[in-house]
C-alpha positions as CSV (number, residue, x, y, z in Angstrom):
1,X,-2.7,0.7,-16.4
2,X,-5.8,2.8,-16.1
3,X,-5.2,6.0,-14.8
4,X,-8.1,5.9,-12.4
5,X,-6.3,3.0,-11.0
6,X,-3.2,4.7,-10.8
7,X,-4.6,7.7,-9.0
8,X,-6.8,5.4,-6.7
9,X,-3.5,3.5,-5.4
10,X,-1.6,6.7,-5.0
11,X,-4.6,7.3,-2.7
12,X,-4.5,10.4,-4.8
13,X,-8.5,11.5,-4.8
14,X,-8.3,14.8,-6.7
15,X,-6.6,13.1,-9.6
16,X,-9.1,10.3,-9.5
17,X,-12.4,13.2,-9.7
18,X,-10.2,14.7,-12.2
19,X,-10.8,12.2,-14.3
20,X,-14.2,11.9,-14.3
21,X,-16.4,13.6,-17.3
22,X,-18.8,16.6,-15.8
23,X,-21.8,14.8,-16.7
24,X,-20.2,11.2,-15.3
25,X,-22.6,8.8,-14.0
26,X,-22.2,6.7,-10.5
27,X,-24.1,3.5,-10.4
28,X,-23.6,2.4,-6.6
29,X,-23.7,-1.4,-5.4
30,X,-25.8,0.0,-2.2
31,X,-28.5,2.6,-4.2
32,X,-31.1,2.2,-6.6
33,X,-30.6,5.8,-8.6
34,X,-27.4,6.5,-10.1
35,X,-25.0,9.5,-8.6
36,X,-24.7,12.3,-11.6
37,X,-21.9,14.6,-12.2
38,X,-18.3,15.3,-11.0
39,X,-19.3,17.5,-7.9
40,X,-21.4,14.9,-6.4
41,X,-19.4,11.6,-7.5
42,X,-16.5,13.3,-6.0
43,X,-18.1,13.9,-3.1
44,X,-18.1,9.7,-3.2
45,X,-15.0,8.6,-4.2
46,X,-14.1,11.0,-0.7
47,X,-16.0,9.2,1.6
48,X,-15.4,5.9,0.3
49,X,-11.5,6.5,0.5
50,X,-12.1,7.2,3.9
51,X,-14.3,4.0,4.7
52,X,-12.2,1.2,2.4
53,X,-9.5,-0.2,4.5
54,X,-6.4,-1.8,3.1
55,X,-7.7,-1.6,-1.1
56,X,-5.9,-3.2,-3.4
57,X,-6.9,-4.0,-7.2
58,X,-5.8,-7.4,-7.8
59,X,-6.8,-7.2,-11.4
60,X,-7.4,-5.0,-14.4
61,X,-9.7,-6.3,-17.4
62,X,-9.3,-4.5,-20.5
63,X,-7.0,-3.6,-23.5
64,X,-4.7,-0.6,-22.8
65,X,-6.8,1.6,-25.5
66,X,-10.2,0.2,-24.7
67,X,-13.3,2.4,-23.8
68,X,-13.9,0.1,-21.1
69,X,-12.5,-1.6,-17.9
70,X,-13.1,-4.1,-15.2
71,X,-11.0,-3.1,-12.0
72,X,-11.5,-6.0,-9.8
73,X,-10.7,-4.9,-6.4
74,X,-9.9,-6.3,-2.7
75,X,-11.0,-4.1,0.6
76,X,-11.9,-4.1,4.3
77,X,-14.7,-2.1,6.0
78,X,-14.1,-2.8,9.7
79,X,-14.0,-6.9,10.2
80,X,-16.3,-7.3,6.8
81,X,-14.0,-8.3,3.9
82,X,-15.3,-7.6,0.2
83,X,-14.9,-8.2,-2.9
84,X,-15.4,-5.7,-6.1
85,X,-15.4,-4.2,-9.2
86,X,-15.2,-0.9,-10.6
87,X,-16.2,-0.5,-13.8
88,X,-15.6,2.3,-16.0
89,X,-16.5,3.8,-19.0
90,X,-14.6,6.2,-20.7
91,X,-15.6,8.3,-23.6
92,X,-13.0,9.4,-26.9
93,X,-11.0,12.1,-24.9
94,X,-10.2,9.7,-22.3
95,X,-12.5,10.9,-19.4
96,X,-14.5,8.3,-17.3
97,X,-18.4,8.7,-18.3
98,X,-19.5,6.1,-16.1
99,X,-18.7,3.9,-13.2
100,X,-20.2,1.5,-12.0
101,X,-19.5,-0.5,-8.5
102,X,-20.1,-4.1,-7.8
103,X,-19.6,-5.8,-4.5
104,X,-19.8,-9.2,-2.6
105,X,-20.6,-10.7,-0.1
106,X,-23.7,-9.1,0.9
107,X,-21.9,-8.8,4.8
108,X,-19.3,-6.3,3.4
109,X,-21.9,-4.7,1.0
110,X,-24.4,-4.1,4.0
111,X,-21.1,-2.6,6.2
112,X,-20.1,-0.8,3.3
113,X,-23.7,0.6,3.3
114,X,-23.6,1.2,7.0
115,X,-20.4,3.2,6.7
116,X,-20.9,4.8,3.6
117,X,-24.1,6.9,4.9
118,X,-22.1,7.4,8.5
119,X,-19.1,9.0,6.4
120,X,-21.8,11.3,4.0
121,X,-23.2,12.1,7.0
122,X,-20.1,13.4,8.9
123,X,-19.2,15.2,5.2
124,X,-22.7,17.2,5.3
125,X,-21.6,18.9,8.6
């Protein structure tokens, strides 16, 4: 299992940011420019554990050593349902150098939107 997996169902968020390069790069289903470093993807993978209601991964894509991974995932955000993927680069030593986020249908990626810039929003505070 990859570990970002492991430490996203344990609903363990440090470990997940942990695992993340310093110079790791965010591509987001909802923004054009990509998110760039720990500090600010972690400020992210916060607020979208707050907003994803009952997550699950239903299905990892990959070979155990592989640099990379499809994490296909299942989620609520209020009544929207979604569908996603997570995938994730990692580099030699085993840290995640990029991430990128896919979702469907365009309903949960618009409430996902919605409650994504709520959630930043209540973080900037």
């Amino acid at each position: 299992m990859v570990p970002f997996r492991a430490a996203v169902e344990a609903g363990d968020v440090e470990a997940a940011v942990g695992l993340l390069a310093e110079d790791v790069v965010f591509r987001s289903p909802i923004v054009f420019k990509p998110y760039r470093g720990r500090a600010e993807v972690g400020v992210i993978l916060h607020a979208v554990s707050q907003v994803f209601e009952d997550f699950r991964y239903t299905r990892e894509i990959g070979a155990p050593d592989a640099y990379d991974h499809a994490l296909v995932f299942e989620a609520r955000v209020g009544e929207r349902q979604l569908e996603g993927c997570d995938f994730i680069h990692t580099g030699e030593h085993g840290q995640i150098e990029e991430l990128v986020v896919m979702v469907r249908p365009l309903s949960g990626a618009l409430a996902l939107a919605e409650a994504m810039q709520a959630q930043l929003a209540l973080s900037e505070q």
